[in-house]
C-alpha positions in Angstrom: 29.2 137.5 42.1 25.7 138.1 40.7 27.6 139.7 37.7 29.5 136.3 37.2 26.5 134.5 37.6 24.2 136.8 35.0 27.2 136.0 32.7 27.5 132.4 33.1 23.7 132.1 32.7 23.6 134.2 29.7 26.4 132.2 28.4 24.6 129.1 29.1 21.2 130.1 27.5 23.1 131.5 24.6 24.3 127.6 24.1 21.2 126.0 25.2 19.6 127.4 22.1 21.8 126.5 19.8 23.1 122.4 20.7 22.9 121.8 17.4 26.3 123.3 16.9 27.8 121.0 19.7 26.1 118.1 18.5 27.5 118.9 14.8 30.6 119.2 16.4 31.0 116.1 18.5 29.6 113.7 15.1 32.8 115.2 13.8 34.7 114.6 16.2 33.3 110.9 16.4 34.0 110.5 12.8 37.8 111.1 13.1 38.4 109.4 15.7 36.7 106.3 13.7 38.8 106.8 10.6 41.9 107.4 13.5 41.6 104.6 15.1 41.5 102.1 12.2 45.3 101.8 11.4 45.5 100.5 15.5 42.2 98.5 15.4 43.3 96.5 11.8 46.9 95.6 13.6 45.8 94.4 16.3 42.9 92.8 14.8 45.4 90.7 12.5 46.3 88.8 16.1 44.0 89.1 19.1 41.1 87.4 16.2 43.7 84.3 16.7 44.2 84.4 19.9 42.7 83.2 23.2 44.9 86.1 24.9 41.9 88.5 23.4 40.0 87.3 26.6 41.9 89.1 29.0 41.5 92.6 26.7 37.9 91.8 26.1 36.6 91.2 29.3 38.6 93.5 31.5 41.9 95.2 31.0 45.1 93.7 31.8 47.9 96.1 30.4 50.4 93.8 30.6 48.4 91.9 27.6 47.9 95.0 26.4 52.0 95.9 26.6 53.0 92.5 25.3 50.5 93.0 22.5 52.2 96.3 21.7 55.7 94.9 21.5 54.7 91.7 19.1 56.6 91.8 16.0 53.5 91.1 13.6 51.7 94.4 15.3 54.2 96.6 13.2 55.4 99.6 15.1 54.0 102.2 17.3 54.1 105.2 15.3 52.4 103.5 12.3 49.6 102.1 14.8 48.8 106.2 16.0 49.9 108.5 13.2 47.0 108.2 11.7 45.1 109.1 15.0 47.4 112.5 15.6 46.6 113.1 11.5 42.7 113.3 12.1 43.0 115.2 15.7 44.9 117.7 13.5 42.4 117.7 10.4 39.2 118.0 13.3 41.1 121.0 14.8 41.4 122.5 11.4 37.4 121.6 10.7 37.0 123.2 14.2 39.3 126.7 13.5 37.1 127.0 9.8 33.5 126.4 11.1 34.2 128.3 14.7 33.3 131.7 12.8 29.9 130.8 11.7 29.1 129.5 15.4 30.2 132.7 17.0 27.6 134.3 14.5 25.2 132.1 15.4 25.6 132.6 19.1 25.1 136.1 18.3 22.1 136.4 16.1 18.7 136.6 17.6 17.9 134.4 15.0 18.4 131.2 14.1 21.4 132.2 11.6 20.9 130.6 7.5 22.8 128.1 6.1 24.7 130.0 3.5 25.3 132.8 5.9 27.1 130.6 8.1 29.3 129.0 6.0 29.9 132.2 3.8 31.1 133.9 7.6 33.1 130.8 7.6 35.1 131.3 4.4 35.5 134.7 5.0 37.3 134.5 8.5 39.7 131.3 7.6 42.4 133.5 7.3 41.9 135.7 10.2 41.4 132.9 12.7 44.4 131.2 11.7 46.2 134.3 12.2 44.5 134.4 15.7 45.8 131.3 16.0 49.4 131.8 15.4 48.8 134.7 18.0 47.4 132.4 20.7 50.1 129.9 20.0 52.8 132.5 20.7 51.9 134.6 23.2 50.1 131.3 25.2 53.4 129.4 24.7 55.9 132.2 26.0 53.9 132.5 29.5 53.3 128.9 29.9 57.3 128.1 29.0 58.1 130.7 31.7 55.5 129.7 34.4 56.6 126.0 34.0 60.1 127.2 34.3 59.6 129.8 37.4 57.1 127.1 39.1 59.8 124.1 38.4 62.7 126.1 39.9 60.7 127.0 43.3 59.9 123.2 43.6 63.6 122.0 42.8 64.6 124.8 45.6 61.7 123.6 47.9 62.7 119.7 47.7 66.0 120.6 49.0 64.0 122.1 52.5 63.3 120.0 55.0 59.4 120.9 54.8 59.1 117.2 53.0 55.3 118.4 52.1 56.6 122.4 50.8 57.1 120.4 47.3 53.9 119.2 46.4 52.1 122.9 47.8 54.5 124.3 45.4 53.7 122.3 42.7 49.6 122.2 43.7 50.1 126.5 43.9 51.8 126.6 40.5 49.3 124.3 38.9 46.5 126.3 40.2 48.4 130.0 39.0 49.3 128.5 35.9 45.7 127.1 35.1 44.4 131.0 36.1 46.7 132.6 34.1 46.2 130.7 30.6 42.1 130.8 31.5 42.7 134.3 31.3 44.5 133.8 27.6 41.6 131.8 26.4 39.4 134.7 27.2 41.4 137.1 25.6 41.5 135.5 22.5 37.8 134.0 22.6 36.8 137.6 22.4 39.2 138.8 19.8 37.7 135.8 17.7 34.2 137.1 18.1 35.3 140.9 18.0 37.0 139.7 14.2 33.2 137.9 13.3 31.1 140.4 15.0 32.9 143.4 13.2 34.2 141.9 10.1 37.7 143.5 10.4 40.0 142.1 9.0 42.8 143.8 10.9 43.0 140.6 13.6 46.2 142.5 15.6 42.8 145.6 16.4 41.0 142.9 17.6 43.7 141.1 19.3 43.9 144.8 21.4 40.3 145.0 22.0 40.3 141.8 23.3 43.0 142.8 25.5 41.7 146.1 26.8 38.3 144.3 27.8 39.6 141.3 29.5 42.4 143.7 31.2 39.2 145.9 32.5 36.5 143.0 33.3 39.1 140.1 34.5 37.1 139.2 37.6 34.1 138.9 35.7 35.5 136.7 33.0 37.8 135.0 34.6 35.2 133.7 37.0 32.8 132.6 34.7 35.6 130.5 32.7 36.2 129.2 35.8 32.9 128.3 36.8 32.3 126.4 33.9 35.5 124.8 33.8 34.7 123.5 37.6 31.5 122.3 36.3 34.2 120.6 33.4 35.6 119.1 35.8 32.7 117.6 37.8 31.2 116.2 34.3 34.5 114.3 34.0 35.1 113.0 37.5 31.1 112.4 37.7 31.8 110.1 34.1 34.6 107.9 35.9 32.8 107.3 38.9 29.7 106.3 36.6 31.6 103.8 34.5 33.6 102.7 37.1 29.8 102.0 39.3 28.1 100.5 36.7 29.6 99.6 33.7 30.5 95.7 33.8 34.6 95.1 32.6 33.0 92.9 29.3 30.4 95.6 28.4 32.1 97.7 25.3 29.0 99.0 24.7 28.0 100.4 28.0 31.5 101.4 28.1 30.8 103.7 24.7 28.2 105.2 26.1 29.2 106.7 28.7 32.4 107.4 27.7 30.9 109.7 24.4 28.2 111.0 26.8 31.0 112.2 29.1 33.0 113.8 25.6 29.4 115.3 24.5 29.3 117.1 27.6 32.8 118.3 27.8 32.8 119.6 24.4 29.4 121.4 25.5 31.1 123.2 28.5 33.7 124.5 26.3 30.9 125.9 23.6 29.7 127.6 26.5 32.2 129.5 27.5 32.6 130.3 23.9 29.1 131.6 24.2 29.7 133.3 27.3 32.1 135.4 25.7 29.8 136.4 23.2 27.0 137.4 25.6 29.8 139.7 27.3 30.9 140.8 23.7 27.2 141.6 22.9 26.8 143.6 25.9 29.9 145.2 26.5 31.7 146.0 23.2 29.2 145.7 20.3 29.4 149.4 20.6 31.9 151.2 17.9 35.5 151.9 19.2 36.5 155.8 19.3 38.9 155.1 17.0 37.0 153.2 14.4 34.9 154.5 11.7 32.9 151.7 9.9 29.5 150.9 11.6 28.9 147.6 13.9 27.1 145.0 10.9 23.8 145.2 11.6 24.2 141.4 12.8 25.5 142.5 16.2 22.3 143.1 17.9 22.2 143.3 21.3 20.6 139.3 22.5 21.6 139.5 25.8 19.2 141.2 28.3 
């Protein structure tokens, strides 16, 4: 436990000093959702600004407003309203995958890392973290399929029992196992990713093993300080509805902003620190060359963590 909790705090003072990556991160992020959400906003713009139904979207919510809205024949269709949203959540992951590099660096250096030496680690690692990627996307999407499958099966068998509550502990269990298991993929691959920076190898499949070997080894560790955090996650967010739900008046948009980006700042800030927990493990647990790997450890990969 005091392991987990010298990791989590490492982790968290790793981030701490560098928020300027999370803050870079979330304008991003707030900028594509902007340009996303114009397509939606300039439909139904072109009939709630001639209409006295607006009111009931405007001060409150009502969906069924909302639904007729949607099914008007002037709004133009569905897809046309949100592909551009889906388009700019894929270009912000792909703005996320190529500067991810230069903040694994930075969470690394005992410095505070130079501008052309973060975007140059950038560059160089494009390649290697979308073939991370590709890794994740497999290997993450096999278990989950079969865990989904396995987990749907026992509650389709349990419903049939008459235990009327056996169903929902199945499904709460399965949730629970499922959530464990692909925590335990994220940190896998969140230390191959700084294993791929922190050496420069371009060999991604060594690093995927690495990764592998460490979080097979230290799974307690890890997988309680990703779960720590995420628990802290997920008191941020229920801590953000009950706020705008308390004080946040129906008509307020503003207000309403607010708190919902200062609820999405501090999500996106637990995730960066579990990224940075990751690297305080990496910098204190495998910094050190492999026995079966000749180059030296860049001189970059000094030991931050006490």
């Amino acid at each position: 436990m005091n392991e987990n909790r010298n990791l989590v705090s490492a982790g968290a003072e790793i981030a701490s000093g560098n928020k300027r990556y999370v803050v870079w991160f979330f304008l991003l992020n707030l900028m594509f959702a902007h340009f996303g959400a114009t397509a939606f906003n300039d439909q139904a713009r072109g009939i709630l600004d001639h209409s006295l139904y607006a009111d009931k979207l405007l001060h409150g919510f009502d969906a069924a407003v909302f639904l007729e809205l949607l099914a008007r024949p002037e709004f133009g269709t569905l897809p046309s309203a949100i592909h551009p949203a889906m388009m700019f959540a894929v270009v912000f992951f792909l703005v996320s995958l190529l500067f991810m590099p230069g903040v694994l660096l930075g969470y690394a250096s005992d410095h505070r890392l130079p501008r052309d030496e973060f975007y140059r680690t950038c560059g160089r690692n494009v390649w290697r973290f979308l073939r991370l990627f590709l890794f994740f996307t497999i290997i993450a999407g096999i278990v989950a399929g079969i865990l989904f499958g396995f987990f749907n099966a026992l509650a389709t068998a349990a419903d049939k029992t008459s235990y009327e509550r056996l169903p929902f502990f199945m499904q709460f269990v399965g949730a629970v196992i499922i959530f464990l298991v692909l925590t335990v993929i994220r940190v896998w691959f969140d230390l191959a990713q700084a294993d791929v920076v922190l050496r420069d190898r371009p060999a991604v499949h060594k690093s995927v093993a690495a990764g592998f070997r460490k979080t097979r080894r230290n799974l307690g560790r890890l997988l309680g300080s990703y779960v720590v955090i995420a628990i802290v996650a997920l008191a941020v967010l229920v801590a953000g509805i009950l706020l705008w739900h308390a004080i946040v008046p129906p008509s307020s948009v503003l207000g309403a902003f607010i708190v919902g980006q200062a609820t999405l700042l501090l999500l996106l800030a637990t995730r960066f620190w579990q990224r940075a927990t990751a690297v305080a493990f990496y910098v204190k647990e495998m910094a050190r060359p492999l026995v079966d790997e000749a180059q030296p450890v860049p001189a970059f990969v000094a030991p931050v963590v006490p």
